[in-house]
C-alpha positions, -999 to 999 in steps of 0.1 A, spaced: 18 -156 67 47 -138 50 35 -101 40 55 -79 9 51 -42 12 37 -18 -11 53 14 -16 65 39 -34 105 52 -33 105 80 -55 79 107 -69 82 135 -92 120 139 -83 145 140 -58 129 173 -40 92 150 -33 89 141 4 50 130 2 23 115 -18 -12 118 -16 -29 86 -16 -59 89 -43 -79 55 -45 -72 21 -41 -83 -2 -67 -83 -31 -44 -95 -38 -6 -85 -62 16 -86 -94 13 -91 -92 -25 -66 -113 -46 -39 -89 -70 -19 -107 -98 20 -91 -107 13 -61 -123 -25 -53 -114 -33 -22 -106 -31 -15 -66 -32 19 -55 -29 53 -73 -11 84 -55 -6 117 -69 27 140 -65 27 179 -73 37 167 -107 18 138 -117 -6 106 -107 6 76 -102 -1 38 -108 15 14 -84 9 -22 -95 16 -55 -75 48 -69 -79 36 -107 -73 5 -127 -68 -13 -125 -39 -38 -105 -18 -39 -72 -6 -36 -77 30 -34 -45 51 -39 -6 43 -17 20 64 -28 45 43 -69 55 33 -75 76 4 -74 114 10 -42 106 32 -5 121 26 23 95 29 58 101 32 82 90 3 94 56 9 64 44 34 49 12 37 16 20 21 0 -16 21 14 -55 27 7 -82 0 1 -113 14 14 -149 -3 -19 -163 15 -49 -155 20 -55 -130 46 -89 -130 68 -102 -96 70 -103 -82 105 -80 -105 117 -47 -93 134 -18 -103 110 14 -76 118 23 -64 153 -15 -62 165 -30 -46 132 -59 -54 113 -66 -58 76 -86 -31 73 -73 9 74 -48 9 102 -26 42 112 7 49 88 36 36 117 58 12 93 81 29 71 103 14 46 142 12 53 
């Protein structure tokens, strides 16, 4: 099952090294259409909105609400299939709130 990441590469300016991840409009397993609303952060500065970038379904969270990410993290995969919640789908983690170890490059 080929998985798309979710993040965000800038926030608030060049001198913003984290986000604070402040609810996800989605869970796992639930189906997202390009340009629904996914998760919301909030910089310093200002929330917010990350939308999907395809069709799919949300398939993992690194990153629970309440939780500071780093700029440029993996916050969440979208899959191109249907995921099965609790099942392992990347490098023995689950689709439900797994710790932040994927960043993106």
């Amino acid at each position: 099952m080929a998985t798309h990441p979710i993040s965000i590469d800038s926030a608030g300016g060049e001198y913003m090294e984290a986000v604070l991840v402040i609810a996800w409009a989605v869970k796992p397993g639930d189906p997202v259409k390009a340009g629904d609303l996914v998760v919301t952060v909030e910089t310093a500065k200002a929330a917010t909105e990350i939308e999907a970038d395809r069709d799919g379904w949300l398939a993992e969270i690194f990153f629970a609400e309440g939780q500071e990410a780093p700029v440029g993290a993996v916050l969440g995969t979208i899959a191109d299939e249907k995921p099965i919640v609790g099942e392992k789908l990347i490098a023995g983690q689950s689709a439900s709130i797994a710790p932040a170890t994927a960043t993106a490059a």
